[in-house]
Every structure is written in structure tokens, then in C-alpha cells.
C-alpha positions, -999 to 999 in steps of 0.1 A, spaced: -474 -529 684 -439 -538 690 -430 -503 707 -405 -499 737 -415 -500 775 -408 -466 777 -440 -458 750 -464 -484 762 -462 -469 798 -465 -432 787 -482 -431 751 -481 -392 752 -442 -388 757 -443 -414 727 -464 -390 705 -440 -365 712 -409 -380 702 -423 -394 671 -432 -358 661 -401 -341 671 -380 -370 655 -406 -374 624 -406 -330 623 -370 -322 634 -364 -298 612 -400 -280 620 -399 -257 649 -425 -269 671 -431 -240 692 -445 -213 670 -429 -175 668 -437 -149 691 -460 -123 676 -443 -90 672 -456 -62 695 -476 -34 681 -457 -3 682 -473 20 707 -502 40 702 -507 82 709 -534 91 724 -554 118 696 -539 151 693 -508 145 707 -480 165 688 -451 147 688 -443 118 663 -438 87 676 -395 76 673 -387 59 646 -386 20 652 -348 10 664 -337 -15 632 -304 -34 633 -275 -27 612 -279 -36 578 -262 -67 560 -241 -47 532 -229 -28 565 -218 -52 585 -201 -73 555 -181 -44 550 -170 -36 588 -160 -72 591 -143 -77 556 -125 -41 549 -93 -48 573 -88 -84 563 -94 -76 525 -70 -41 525 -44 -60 544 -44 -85 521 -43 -61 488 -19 -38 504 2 -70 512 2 -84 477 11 -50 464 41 -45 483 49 -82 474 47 -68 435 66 -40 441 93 -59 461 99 -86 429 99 -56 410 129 -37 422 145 -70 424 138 -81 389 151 -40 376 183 -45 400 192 -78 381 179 -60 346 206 -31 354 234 -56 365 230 -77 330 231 -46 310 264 -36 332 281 -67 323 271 -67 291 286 -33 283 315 -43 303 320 -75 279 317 -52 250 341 -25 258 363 -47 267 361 -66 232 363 -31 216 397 -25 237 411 -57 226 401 -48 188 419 -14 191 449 -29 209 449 -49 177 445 -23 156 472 -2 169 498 -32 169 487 -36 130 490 -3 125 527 1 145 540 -30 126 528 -14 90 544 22 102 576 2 110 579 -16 79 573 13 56 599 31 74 622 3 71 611 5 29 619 40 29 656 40 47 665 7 27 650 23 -7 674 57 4 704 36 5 698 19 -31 691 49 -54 717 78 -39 708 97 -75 674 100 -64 686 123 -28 707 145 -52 674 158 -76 661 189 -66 636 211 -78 605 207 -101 620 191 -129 641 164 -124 
């Protein structure tokens, strides 16, 4: 047996190791039996107090994991509502411009139109003092008949 010094001097600390490094995922030392709850002596009247249990796993997920969780959802929700207003603001000030851009192009089409307008007014009045000054017969009829 080609074993280390160490093992051929002590073969029991040898057996151990092999066993814990064969087993190390075994304990080797067994539980600890529970101990019975304890016992009344007969016709005793009081009930015994209920046996203390731990807290429960759904319970202590929840005490550990509410805070971070809410902090987190309350977090994301004011980052929502925060690109929200931002995103209406910039809605409101395209709308604004647009309008602006259109009344101002309706401006400049009544400017136009009024110009038109002027120039037409002007040159009918200058048809009807040039056509007064051609026909003078026309100034002297009166009445309903010619």
C-alpha cells in the first residue's frame, strides 16, 4: 500500500479521512433527537402552551421584500409620470406653434385679400369717374324713362 507516513503510523485517523473526504457531503454526526414536549401529570386542568414555531417562510419573504419591491414600484411610477408631463408639455408647445404658423399664414392671406380687394375698388372707381367724363348725356337723364 503506497499510503503516506501520516496513515501508516495511525491507520484510524486514515479511516477517518477517507470517510470524511469519500462522504463530504454526508453529515457524519447524526441529528439530535427532538425533545418530547412535556408531559401533565393526570387530571391536571390546564392545557399544555402551544409549542413556540418560527415565523413562517411566506412571512418573512414579505417583511424582507415589501420595502425594496414598493420603493422600486413607486420609483418607476413617478419615473412614468415624470416622462409624461414632459412628453404633454412638448405636445402643447407643438400644437402652439402650429396654430401660430397657421394664423399667421391666414393673416398673410387676408392681407392679400384686402390689397386685391383695395386695388379692384380703386380701379372701378377710376372706370366710373373716367366713364362720367365721356358720356355727359348720360348725368343729364333723370327719372324712370330715359
Amino acid at each position: 500500500m503506497n499510503a503516506p507516513r501520516l496513515f501508516r503510523a495511525s491507520p484510524r485517523i486514515a479511516q477517518r479521512l477517507r470517510v470524511s473526504r469519500r462522504y463530504s457531503t454526508r453529515p457524519t454526526d447524526p441529528a439530535p433527537p427532538h425533545p418530547h414536549p412535556p408531559t401533565q401529570p393526570p387530571g391536571s386542568t390546564q392545557t399544555p402552551p402551544p409549542p413556540k414555531k418560527g415565523p413562517s417562510r411566506v412571512g418573512t419573504f414579505y417583511r424582507n421584500n415589501t420595502y425594496p419591491v414598493l420603493k422600486s414600484f413607486l420609483l418607476a411610477l413617478f419615473t412614468y409620470q415624470l416622462a409624461y408631463y414632459v412628453w404633454l408639455k412638448l405636445e402643447v408647445v407643438e400644437e402652439k406653434s402650429e396654430q401660430q404658423g397657421t394664423i399667421q399664414g391666414l393673416e398673410e392671406e387676408v392681407k392679400r385679400a384686402v390689397a386685391q380687394q383695395k386695388r379692384n375698388a380703386s380701379d372701378v372707381v377710376e372706370k366710373v369717374t373716367r366713364s362720367g367724363d365721356v358720356n355727359p348725356e348720360e348725368k343729364k337723364r333723370k327719372g324712370w324713362l330715359w
